[in-house]
C-alpha positions in Angstrom: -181.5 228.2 -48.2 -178.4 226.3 -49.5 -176.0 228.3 -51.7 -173.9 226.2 -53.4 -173.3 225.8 -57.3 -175.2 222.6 -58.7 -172.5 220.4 -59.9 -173.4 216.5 -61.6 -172.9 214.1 -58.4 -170.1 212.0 -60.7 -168.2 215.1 -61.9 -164.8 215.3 -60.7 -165.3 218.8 -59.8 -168.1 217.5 -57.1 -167.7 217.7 -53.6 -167.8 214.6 -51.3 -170.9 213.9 -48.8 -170.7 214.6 -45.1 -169.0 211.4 -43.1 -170.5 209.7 -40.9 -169.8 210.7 -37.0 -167.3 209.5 -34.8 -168.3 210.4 -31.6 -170.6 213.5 -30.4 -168.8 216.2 -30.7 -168.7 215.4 -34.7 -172.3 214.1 -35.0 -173.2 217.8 -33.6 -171.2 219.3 -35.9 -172.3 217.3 -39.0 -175.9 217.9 -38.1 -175.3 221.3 -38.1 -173.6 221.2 -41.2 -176.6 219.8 -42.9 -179.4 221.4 -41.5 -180.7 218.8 -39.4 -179.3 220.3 -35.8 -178.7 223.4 -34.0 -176.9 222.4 -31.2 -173.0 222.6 -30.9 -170.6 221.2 -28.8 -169.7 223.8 -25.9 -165.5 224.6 -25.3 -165.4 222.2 -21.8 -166.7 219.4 -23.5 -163.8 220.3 -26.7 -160.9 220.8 -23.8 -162.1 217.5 -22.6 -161.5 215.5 -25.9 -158.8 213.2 -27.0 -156.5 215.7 -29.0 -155.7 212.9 -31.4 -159.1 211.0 -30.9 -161.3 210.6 -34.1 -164.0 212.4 -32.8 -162.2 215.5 -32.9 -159.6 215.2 -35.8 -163.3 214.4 -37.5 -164.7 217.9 -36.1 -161.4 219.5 -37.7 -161.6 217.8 -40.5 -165.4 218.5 -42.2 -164.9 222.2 -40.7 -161.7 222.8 -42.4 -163.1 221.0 -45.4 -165.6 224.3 -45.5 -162.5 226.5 -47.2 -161.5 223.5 -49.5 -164.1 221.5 -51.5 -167.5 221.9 -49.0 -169.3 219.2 -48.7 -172.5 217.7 -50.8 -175.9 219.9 -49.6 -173.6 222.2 -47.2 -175.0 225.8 -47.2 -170.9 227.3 -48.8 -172.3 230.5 -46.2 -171.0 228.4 -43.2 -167.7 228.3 -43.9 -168.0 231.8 -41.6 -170.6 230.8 -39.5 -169.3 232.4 -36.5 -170.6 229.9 -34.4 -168.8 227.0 -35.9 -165.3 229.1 -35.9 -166.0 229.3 -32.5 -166.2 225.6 -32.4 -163.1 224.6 -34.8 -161.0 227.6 -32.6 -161.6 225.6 -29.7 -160.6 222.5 -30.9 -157.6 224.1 -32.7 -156.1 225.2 -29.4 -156.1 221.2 -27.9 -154.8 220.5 -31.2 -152.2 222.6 -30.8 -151.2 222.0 -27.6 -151.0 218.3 -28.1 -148.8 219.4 -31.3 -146.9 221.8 -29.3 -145.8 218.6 -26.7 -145.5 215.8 -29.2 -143.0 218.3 -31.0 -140.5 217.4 -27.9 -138.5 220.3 -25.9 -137.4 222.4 -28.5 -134.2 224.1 -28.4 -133.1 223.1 -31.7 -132.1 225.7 -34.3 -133.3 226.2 -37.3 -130.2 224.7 -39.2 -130.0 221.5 -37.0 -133.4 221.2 -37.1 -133.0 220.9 -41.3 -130.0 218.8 -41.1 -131.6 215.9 -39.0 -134.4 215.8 -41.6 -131.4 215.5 -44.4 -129.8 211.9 -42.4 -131.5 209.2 -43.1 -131.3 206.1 -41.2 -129.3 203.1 -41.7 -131.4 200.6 -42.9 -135.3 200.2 -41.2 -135.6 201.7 -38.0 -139.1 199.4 -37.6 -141.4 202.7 -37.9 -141.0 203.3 -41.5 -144.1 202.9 -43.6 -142.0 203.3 -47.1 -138.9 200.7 -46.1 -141.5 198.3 -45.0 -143.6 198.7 -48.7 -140.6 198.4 -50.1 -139.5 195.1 -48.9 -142.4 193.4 -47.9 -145.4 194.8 -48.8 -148.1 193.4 -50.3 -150.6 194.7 -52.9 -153.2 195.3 -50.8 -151.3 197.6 -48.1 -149.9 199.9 -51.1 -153.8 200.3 -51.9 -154.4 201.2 -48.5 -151.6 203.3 -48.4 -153.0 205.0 -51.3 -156.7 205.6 -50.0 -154.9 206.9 -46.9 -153.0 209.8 -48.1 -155.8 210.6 -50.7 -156.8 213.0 -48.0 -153.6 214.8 -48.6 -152.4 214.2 -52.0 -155.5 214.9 -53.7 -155.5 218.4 -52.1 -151.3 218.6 -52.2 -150.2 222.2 -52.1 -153.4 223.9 -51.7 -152.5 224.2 -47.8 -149.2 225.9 -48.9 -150.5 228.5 -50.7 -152.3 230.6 -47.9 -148.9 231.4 -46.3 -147.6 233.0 -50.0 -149.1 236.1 -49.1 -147.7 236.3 -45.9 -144.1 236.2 -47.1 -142.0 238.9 -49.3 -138.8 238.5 -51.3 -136.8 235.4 -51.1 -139.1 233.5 -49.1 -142.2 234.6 -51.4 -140.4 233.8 -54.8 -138.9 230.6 -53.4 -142.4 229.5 -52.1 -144.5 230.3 -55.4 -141.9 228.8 -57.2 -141.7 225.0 -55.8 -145.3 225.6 -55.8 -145.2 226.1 -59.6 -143.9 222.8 -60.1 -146.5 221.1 -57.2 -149.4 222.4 -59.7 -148.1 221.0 -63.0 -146.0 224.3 -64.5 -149.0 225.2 -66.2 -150.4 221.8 -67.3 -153.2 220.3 -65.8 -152.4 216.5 -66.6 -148.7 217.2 -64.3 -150.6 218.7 -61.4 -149.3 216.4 -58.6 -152.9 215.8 -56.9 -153.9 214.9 -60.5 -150.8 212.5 -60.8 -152.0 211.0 -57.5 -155.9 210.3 -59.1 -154.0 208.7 -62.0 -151.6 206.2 -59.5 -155.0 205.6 -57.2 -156.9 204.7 -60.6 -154.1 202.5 -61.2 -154.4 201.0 -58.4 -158.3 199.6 -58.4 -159.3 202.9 -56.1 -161.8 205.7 -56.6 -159.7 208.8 -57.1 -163.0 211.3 -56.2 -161.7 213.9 -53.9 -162.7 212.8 -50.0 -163.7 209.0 -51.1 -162.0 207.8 -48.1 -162.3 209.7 -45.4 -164.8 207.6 -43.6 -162.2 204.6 -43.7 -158.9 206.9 -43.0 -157.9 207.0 -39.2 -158.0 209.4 -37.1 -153.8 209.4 -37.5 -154.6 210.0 -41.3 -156.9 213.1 -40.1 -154.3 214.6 -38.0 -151.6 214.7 -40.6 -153.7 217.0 -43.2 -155.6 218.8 -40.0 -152.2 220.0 -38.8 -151.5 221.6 -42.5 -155.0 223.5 -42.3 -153.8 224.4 -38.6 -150.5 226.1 -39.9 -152.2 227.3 -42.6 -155.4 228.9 -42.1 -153.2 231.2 -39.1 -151.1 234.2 -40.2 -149.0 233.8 -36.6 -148.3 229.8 -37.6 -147.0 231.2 -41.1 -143.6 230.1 -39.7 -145.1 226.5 -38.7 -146.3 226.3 -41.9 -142.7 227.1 -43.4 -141.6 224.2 -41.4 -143.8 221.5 -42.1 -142.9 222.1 -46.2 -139.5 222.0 -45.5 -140.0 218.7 -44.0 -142.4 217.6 -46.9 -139.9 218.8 -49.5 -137.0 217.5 -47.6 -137.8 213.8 -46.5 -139.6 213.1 -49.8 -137.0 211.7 -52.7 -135.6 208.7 -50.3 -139.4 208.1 -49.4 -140.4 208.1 -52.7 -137.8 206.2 -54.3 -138.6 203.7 -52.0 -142.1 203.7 -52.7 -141.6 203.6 -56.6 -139.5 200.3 -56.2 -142.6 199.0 -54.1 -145.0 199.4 -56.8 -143.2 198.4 -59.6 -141.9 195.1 -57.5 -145.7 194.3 -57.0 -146.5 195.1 -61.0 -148.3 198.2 -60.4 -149.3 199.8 -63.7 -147.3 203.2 -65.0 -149.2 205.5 -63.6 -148.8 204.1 -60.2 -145.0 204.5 -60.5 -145.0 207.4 -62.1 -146.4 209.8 -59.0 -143.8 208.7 -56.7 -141.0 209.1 -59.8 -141.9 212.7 -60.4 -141.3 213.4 -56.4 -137.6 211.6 -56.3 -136.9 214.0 -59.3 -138.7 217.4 -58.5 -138.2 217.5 -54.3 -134.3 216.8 -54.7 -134.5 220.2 -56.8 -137.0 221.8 -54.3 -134.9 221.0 -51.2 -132.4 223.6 -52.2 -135.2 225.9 -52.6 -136.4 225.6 -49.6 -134.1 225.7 -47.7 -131.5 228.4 -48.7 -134.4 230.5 -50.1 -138.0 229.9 -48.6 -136.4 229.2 -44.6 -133.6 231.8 -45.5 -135.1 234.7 -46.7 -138.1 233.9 -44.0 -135.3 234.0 -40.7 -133.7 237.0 -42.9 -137.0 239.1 -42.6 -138.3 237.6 -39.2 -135.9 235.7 -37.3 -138.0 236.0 -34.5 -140.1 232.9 -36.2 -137.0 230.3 -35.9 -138.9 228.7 -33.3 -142.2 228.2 -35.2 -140.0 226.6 -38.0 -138.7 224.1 -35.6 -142.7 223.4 -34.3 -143.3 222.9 -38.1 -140.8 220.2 -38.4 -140.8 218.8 -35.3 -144.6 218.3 -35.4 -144.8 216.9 -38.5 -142.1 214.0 -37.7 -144.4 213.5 -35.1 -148.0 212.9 -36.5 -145.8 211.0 -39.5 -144.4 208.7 -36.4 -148.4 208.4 -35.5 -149.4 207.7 -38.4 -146.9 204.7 -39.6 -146.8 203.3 -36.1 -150.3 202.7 -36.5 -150.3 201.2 -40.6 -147.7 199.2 -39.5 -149.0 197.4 -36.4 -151.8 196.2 -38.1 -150.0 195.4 -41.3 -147.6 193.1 -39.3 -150.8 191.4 -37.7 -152.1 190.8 -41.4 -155.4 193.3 -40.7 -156.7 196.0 -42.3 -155.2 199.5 -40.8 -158.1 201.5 -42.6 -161.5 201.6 -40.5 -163.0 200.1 -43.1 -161.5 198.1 -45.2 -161.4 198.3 -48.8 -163.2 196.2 -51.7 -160.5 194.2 -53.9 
């Protein structure tokens, strides 16, 4: 029997359908997920996968979506089906790994790890997704841009919030704090994910919640899979700590950048405004992060400046992933979404 709250198919509030597959270890999954299968994918054939291969970012994806939204006609019991944990735990450790070696050598501290996030380049460095908007980009790859990180900005923060409980003093009030201000200050309408909705209905997209996950790539996947990873885990709680601190940090320039893309292409108010509120708001947060969230973490447990480094590290890297793939179909004129979206 399915338990699951009956909710009107066109409500905001409803949760997306299951995707599509992308190989079998998802379409075993999926089946599973709605009743039509039984069998799962054993570990080998897990530890055997592509670590950033659709077919298992997908996999991560739909079974982390289980402690987020659910999905249409998903029994809501399964999101501790022991079976599928199972499953998503052995996935998660090839994730991880391949996170773990894309994150470089290590051996940074925790202080130069923050600075190098603070420098930004001279100029283009040819990977970066928000100079390229910003100069050159068309209409149609800021709408793709925008179905792209729907995945993450229409669920922006929500990650965060499972390591709150796993911090005290400094770092708790610092976190709950810039969190505050990431779900509106108390007002619905200035909830950042509902900001996003409003720049993506802007834009000519649908802003429901999971719309395009069928057409975001696997690098699209990764990105919001590794903030589940870190966040779902009490022992990455200092991962976790990292990868905001890179979010927080690398956002106004970003932003500002995006902001003068949209309005140079005549994108409506609403469009602009999203990218506006993060130049303002992050430049605040960065402070708060750093010298309060990082600090009073390393003050309690200094023994996680290591994780924090994973945390930014990793996140530079999946970003890299991500923008060297929009980009090198941008630059050939193609879509960079797997399927492409309607004017």
């Amino acid at each position: 029997m399915t338990t699951q709250a009956t909710t009107p198919r066109d409500s905001p509030a409803a949760p997306p359908a299951l995707p599509p597959a992308r190989g079998p270890l998802s379409e075993d999954v999926l089946a599973a997920l709605a009743g039509s299968g039984t069998r799962l994918p054993a570990a080998d054939a897990v530890r055997r996968s592509d670590p950033y291969g659709d077919d298992l970012q997908l996999l991560l994806y739909v079974l982390y979506e289980l402690h987020y939204r659910g999905f249409a006609g998903v029994d809501e019991r399964l999101e501790w089906d022991p079976a599928l944990l199972g499953v998503r735990a052995a996935a998660e450790d090839v994730f991880l790994d391949a996170l773990r070696r894309g994150a470089g050598q290590g051996g940074k501290n925790v202080a130069e790890a923050v600075d190098e996030l603070q420098l930004e380049p001279v100029g283009d460095d040819g990977h970066s997704v928000s100079h390229h908007l910003r100069r050159e980009g068309e209409l149609w790859q800021l709408r793709e841009y925008a179905a792209v990180r729907s995945l993450y900005h229409l669920k922006e923060a929500d990650p965060h919030l499972w390591v709150v409980p796993r911090l005290r003093g400094r770092a708790k009030a610092g976190m709950v704090a810039v969190e505050f201000d990431e779900f509106g200050a108390g007002r619905a309408e200035n909830v950042h994910a509902q900001l996003f909705a409003d720049l993506m209905t802007d834009l000519g997209l649908d802003a429901r919640y999971g719309r395009y996950l069928e057409a975001a790539p696997a690098q699209a996947l990764a990105v919001v899979n590794m903030m589940s990873l870190f966040g779902l885990h009490r022992r990455l709680r200092g991962a976790l700590v990292g990868h905001f601190a890179t979010v927080e940090i690398t956002s106004p320039p970003g932003s500002r950048r995006l902001a003068e893309a949209l309005r140079r292409v005549g994108a409506g108010p609403a469009a602009q405004r999203f990218y506006d509120e993060h130049v303002e708001a992050d430049a605040v947060h960065e402070q708060v992060v750093r010298h309060e969230v990082i600090g009073g973490l390393l003050e309690d447990e200094p023994g996680l400046a290591a994780d924090i480094v994973l945390g930014i590290e990793a996140t530079g890297h999946l970003e890299d992933l991500l923008g060297d793939h929009l980009l090198a179909a941008w630059r050939e004129g193609r879509s960079a979404l797997r399927t492409p979206l309607k004017p």
